[in-house]
C-alpha positions in Angstrom: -215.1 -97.1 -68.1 -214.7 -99.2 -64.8 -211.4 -100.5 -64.2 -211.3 -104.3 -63.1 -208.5 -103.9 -60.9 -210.4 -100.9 -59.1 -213.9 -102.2 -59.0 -213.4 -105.7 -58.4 -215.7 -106.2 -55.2 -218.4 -105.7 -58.1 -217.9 -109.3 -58.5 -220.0 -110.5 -55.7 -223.1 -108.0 -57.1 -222.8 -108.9 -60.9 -224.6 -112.2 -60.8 -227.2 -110.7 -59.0 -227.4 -107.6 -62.0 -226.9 -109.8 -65.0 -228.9 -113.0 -64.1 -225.6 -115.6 -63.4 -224.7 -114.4 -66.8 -221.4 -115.5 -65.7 -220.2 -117.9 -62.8 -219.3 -116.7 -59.0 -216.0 -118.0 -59.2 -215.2 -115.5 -62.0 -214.6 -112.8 -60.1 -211.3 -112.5 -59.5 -209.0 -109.7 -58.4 -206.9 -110.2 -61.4 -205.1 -106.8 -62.4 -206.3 -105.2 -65.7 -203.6 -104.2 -65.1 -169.4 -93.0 -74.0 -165.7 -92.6 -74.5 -163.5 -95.2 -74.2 -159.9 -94.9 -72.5 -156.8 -97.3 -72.9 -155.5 -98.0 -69.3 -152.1 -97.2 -67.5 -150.6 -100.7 -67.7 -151.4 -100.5 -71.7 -149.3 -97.5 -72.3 -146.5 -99.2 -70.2 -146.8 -101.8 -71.9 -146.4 -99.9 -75.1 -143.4 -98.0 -73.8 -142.1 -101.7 -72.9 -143.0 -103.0 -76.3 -141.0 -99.9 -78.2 -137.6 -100.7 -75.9 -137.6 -104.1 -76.7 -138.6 -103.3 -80.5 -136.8 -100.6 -81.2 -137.7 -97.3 -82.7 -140.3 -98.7 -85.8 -142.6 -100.2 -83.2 -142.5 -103.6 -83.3 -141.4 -105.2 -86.9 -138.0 -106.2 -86.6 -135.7 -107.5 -89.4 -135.0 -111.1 -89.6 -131.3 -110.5 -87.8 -133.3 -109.2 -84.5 -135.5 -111.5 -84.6 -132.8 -114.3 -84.1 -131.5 -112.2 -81.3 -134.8 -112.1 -79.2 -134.0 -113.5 -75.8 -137.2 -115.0 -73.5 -137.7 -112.0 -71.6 -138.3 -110.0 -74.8 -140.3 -112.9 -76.0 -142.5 -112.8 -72.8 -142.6 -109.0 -72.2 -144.1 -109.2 -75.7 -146.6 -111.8 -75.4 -148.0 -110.3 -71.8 -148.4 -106.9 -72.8 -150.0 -107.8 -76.4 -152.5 -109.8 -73.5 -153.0 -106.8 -71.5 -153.6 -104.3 -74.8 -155.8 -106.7 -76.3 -158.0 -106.9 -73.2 -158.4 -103.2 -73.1 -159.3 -103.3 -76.5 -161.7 -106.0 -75.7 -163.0 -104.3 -72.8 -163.6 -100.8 -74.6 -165.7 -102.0 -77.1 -169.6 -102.6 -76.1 -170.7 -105.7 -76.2 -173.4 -107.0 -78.5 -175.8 -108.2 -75.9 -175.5 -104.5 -74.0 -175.9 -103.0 -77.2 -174.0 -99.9 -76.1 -176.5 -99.4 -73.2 -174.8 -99.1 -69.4 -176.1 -99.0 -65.8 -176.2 -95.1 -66.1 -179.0 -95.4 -68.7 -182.3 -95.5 -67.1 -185.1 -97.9 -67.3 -188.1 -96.2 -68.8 -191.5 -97.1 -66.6 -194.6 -96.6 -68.9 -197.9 -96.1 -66.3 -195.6 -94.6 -63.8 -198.7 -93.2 -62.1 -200.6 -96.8 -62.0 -200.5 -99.1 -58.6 -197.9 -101.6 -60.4 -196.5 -99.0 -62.0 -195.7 -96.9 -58.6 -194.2 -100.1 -57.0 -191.7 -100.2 -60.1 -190.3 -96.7 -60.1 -189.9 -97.5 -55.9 -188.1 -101.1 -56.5 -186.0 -99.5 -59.4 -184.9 -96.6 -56.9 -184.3 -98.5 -53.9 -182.2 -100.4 -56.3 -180.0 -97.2 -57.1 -181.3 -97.4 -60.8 -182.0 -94.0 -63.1 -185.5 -94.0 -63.7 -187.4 -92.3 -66.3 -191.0 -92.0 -64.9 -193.7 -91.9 -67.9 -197.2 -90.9 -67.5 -199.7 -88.7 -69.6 -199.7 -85.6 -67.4 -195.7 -86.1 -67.2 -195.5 -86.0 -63.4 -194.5 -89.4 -60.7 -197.3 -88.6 -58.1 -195.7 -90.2 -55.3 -192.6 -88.3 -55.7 -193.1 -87.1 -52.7 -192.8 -90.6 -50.9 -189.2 -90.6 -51.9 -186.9 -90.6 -49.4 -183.0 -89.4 -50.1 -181.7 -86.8 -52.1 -179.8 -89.5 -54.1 -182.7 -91.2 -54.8 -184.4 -88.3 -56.0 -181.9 -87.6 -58.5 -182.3 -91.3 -60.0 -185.5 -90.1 -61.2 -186.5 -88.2 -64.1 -190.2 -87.4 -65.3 -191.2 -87.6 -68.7 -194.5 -87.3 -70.3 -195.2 -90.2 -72.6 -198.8 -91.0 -74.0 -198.9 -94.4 -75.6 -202.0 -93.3 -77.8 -199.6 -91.0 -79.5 -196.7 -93.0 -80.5 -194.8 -89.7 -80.7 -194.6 -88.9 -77.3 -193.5 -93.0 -77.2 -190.6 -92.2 -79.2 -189.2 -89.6 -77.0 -190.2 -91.7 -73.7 -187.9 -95.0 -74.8 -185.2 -93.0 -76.6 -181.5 -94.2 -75.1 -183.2 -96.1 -72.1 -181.4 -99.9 -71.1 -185.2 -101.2 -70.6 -188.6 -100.4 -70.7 -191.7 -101.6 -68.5 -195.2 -101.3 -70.0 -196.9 -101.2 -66.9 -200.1 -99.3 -68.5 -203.7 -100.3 -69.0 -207.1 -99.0 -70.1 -208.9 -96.1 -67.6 -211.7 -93.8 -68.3 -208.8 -91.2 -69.0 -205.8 -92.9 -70.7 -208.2 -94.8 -73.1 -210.2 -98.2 -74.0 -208.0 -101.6 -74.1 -207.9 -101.5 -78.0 -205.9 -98.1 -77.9 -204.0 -98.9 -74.9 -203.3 -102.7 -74.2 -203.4 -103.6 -77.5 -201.9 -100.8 -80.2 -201.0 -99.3 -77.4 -198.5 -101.8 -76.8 -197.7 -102.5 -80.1 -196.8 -98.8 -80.5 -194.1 -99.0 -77.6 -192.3 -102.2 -78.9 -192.3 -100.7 -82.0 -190.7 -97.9 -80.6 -188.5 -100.0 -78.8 -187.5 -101.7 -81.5 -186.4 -98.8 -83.1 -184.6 -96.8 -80.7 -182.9 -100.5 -80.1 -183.7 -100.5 -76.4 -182.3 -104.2 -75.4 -185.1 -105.5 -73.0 -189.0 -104.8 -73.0 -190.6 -105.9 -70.1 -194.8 -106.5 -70.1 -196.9 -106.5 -67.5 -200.5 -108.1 -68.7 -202.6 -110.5 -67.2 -203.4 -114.1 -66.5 -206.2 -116.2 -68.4 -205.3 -113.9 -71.4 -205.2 -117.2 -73.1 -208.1 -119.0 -71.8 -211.2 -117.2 -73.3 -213.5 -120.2 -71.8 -212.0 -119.6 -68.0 -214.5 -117.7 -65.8 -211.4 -115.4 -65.4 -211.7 -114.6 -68.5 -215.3 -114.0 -69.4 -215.5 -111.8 -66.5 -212.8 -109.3 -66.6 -213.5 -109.2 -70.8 -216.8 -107.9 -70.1 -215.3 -104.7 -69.6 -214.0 -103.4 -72.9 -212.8 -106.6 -74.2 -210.0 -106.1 -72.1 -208.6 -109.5 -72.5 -209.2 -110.0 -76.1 -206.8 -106.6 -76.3 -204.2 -108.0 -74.3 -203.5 -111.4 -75.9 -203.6 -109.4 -79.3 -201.1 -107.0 -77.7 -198.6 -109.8 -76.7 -199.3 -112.2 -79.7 -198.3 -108.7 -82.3 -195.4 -108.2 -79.9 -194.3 -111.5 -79.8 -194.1 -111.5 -83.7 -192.4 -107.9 -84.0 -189.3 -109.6 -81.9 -189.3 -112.2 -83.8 -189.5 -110.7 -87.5 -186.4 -108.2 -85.9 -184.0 -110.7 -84.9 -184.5 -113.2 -87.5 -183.2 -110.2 -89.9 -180.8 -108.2 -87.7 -177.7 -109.5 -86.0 -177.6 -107.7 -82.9 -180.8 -109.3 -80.9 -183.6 -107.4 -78.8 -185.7 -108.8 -76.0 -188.9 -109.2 -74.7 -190.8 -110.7 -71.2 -194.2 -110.9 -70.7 -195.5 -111.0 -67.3 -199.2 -112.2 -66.7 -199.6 -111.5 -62.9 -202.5 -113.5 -61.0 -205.1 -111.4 -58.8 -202.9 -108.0 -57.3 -203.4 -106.9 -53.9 -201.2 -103.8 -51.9 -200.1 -106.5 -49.3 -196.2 -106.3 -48.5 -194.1 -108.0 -50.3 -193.4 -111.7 -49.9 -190.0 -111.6 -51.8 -188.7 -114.2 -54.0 -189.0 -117.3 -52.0 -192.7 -116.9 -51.8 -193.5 -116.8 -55.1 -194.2 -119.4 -58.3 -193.8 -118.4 -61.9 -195.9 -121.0 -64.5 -196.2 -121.5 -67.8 -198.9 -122.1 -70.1 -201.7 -120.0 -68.3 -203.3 -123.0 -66.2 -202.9 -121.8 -63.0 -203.3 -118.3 -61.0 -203.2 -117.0 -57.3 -202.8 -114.5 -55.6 -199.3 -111.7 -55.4 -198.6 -108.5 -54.3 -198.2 -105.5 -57.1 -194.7 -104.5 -55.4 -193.5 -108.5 -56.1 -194.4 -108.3 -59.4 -192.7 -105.2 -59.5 -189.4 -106.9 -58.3 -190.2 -109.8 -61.4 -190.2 -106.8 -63.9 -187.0 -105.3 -62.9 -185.1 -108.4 -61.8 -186.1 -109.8 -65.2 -183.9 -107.3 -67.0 -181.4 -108.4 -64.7 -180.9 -111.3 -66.5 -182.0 -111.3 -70.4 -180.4 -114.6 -71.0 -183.3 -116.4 -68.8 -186.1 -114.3 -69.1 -185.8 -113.2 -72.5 -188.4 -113.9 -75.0 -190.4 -116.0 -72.6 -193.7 -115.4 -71.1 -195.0 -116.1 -67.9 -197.5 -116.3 -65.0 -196.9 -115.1 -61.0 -198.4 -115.6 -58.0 -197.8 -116.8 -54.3 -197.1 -120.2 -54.1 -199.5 -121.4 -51.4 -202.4 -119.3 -53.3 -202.1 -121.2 -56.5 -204.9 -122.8 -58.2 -206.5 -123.7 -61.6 -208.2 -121.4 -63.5 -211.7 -123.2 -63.1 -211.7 -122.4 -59.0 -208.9 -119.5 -58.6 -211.4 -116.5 -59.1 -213.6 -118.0 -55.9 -210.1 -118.4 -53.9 -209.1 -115.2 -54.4 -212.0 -113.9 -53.3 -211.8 -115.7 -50.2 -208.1 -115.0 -49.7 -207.5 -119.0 -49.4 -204.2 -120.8 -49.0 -204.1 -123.4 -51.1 -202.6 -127.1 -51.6 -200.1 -126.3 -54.1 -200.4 -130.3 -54.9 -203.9 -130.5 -55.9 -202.8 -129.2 -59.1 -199.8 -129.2 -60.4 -199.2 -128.1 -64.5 -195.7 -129.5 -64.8 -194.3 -125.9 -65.4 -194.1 -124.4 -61.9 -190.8 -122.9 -61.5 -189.3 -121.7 -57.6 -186.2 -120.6 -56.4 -184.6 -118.5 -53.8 -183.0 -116.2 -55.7 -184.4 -114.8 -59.0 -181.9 -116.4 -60.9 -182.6 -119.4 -59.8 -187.1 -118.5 -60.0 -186.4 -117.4 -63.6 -183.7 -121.1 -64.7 -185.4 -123.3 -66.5 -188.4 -120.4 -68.2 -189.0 -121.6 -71.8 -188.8 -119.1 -74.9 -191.5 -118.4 -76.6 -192.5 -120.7 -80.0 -190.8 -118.9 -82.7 -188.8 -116.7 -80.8 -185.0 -117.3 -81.3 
């Protein structure tokens, strides 16, 4: 089965082939796409505490109490702060869920071209990285540079078609990307971007990884766009992905309406991908809604993906499209411009929901959560 991402020029035959079955401006490049330790000052502190307390700890008798003088008085009240903060601190917090930077973030589709550019931005980050892929090997290992680097990264086979392998893959990982799709290989979009998917949130779910992060595709939502009806003549591809997200949207949502400690989710619906360089955060426009596309490169969305886990609190249970900011356009006329490689007039169209920023804190203020998702 052709991949849309991989046989895209095929969009300037097909209307020759199938009779205009579907518009020129269709054809699109879219992408089918541990222990804790009280500190030093808290056993001084104790050893403080003891003196002025006496030999029982510290419950004193009435008379002693009486007797307290403010130094006793303040050495108390100082180091019950500082033992109380180490307490504090040694306990995980509920939004970490027990995870810490030296779990690693699990990359499904390690093998794929967006999947590639996110085990590279992970590892220039200095983040563990557990590389997933059918055959179990990262084939451009050997493009990693450093021996550091090197040992960041761990390969792992994990086969989403066989929700076993899925188990093993997401097991004590801080986040997971799903950066896999359907191939002649791997499978057809209904086992892969749809149950597929479903099978690694569940998975996620269980082995209470905090963040999933989803790379699918833009016009998911907009069977009537030319996007659309193109890129779904292959498989169904996009009727699979928008089933994928819509059952992953709800799994999150059935979870923490019952649970008390929360899990997230981020969907990411990338606009046509090319292997250009990377523009970096300033260049780029997030959007909501699926409206509007463009043009990005796979390594920024890559940055999107892991910068997303970055901060959960923004990002978390929203979805969202990407793109270069001067290639955005409407979904009616965005296949034809991508094509064509146009800049465009970012104010011919403007949805209302275009977010920029400088930093990706400040791209990803302001994203709204999903409906239902809480």
């Amino acid at each position: 089965m052709l991949r849309p991402d991989l046989h895209w020029n095929l969009a300037l035959l097909l209307p020759l082939l199938v009779g205009l079955v579907v518009p020129v401006h269709a054809f699109n490049a879219f992408s089918i796409p541990r222990s804790h330790h009280v500190s030093s000052s808290s056993n001084i502190c104790m050893t403080k505490l003891r003196a002025t307390s006496g030999a029982e700890g510290l419950a004193t008798d009435e008379n002693d109490a009486n007797t307290d003088t403010v130094n006793d008085r303040r050495t108390f009240l100082e180091c019950g702060a500082i033992i109380l903060g180490a307490t504090a601190a040694s306990l995980p917090s509920q939004s970490a869920l027990a995870t810490s930077a030296s779990d690693p973030v699990c990359v499904i589709g390690c093998n794929g071209r967006t999947g590639t550019e996110v085990v590279s931005y992970l590892l220039s980050r200095g983040m563990p990285v557990r590389a997933t892929s059918r055959g179990g090997e990262y084939n451009a290992k050997n493009s990693i540079q450093g021996a550091s680097s090197m040992n960041l990264l761990k390969e792992m086979v994990c086969d989403v078609t066989v929700p076993s392998s899925v188990t093993s893959a997401v097991a004590s990982t801080r986040a997971v990307v799903f950066a896999a799709s359907a191939s002649k290989a791997g499978g057809p979009p209904s086992a892969v971007d749809n149950a597929g998917l479903v099978a690694v949130a569940k998975a996620c779910i269980d082995a209470k990884v905090p963040h999933l992060v989803i790379v699918s595709s833009g016009a998911v939502t907009k069977p009537s766009s030319p996007v659309y009806q193109f890129l779904n003549l292959f498989g169904r591809i996009m009727e699979e992905k928008i089933r994928g997200e819509d059952a992953v949207r709800k799994l999150y949502a059935d979870y923490n309406k019952s649970n008390d400690t929360s899990l997230t989710y981020t969907v990411i619906r990338p606009g046509g991908l090319t292997l250009d360089p990377p523009r970096g955060v300033g260049a780029l426009e997030l959007n909501q809604g699926d409206t509007k596309s463009g043009r990005i490169a796979r390594a920024d969305v890559a940055a999107l993906c892991v910068e997303s886990i970055s901060y959960p609190d923004l990002t978390g249970g929203t979805t969202f499209e990407c793109y270069d900011a001067d290639t955005g356009a409407p979904l009616a006329t965005v296949g034809l411009s991508n094509i064509a490689k146009k800049k465009t007039d970012s104010e011919v169209f403007v949805s209302g929901k275009e977010r920029r920023g400088n930093t990706y804190k400040d791209l990803f203020t302001g994203l709204e959560k999903d409906s239902g998702y809480s």
